[in-house]
N, C-alpha and C positions, 0 to 999 in steps of 0.2 A: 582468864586463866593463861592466855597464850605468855601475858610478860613474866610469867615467874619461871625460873631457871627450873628449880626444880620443887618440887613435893616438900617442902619440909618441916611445915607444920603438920601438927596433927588430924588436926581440923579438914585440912586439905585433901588429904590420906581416902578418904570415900570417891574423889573426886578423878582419882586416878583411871577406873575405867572406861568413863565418860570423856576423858580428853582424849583417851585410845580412838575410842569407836569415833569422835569428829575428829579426830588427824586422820582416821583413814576414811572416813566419807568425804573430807577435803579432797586427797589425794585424789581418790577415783571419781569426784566430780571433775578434777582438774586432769585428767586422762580422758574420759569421754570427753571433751574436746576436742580430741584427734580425730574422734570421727565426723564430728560437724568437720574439719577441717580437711580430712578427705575428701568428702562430700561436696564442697564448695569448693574445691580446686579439680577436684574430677567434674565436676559437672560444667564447670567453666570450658578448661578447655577438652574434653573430650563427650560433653553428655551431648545430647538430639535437640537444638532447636524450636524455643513454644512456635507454636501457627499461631495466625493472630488473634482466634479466641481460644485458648486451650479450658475455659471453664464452660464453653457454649451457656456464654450469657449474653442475653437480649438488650441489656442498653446500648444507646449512643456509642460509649468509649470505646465497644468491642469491635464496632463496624468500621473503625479506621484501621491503617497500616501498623504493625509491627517492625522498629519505632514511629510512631507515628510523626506525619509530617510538622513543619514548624507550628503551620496552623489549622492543627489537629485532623482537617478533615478537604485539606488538597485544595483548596482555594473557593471550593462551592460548600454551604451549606446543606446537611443533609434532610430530604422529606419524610418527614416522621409519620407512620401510619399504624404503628399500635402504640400502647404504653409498653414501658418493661419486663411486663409479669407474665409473660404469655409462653408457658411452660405448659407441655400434654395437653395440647388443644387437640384435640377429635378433627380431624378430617384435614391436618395443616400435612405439608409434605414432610415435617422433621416430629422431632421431639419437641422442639421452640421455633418460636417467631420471631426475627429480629425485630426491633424498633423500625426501621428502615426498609424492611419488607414489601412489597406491596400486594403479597399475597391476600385476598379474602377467607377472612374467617367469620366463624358465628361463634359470640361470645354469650356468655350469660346475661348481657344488658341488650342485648338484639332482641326485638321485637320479633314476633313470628306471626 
């Protein structure tokens, strides 16, 4: 519909308020915009710094530096003592355990 200049078949004539309503949800898709674009320029240069896990997750990736080093983890490899999934463990000092941890915990595959 967008190439036709105007309306001037008959046929067409129904079609009229349906181009209204997409030109103007065009438009104001095309103005919300502005606010991702706020949003990404304010947060660049004046928003607060992530720490280096800001989602407090348990893999590997989260346990290096923010940007992390060339190669990823400062020249030593890291000692892995849980798997990744170790979220509201009972009796851990946090809410999660990192990979790299070497805290003891008692998991549901520990034997008692």
């Amino acid at each position: 519909m967008r190439r036709y200049q105007s309306f001037v078949d008959d046929y067409l004539q129904p079609l009229i308020p349906v181009h209204k309503f997409i030109t103007i949800a065009a438009v104001l898709t095309g103005l919300a915009q502005f606010i991702f674009l706020y949003n990404l320029i304010h947060s660049r240069f004046k928003g607060k710094p992530a720490t280096d896990n800001p989602w407090e997750a348990t893999s590997l990736e989260w346990s290096t530096a923010t940007p992390p080093p060339h190669d990823n983890f400062g020249g030593k490899l890291p000692v892995v003592y849980h798997d990744p999934y170790q979220y509201g463990i009972e009796g851990s000092s946090g809410d999660y355990v990192m990979q790299t941890s070497p805290e003891q915990i008692e998991t549901a595959f520990d034997e008692k």
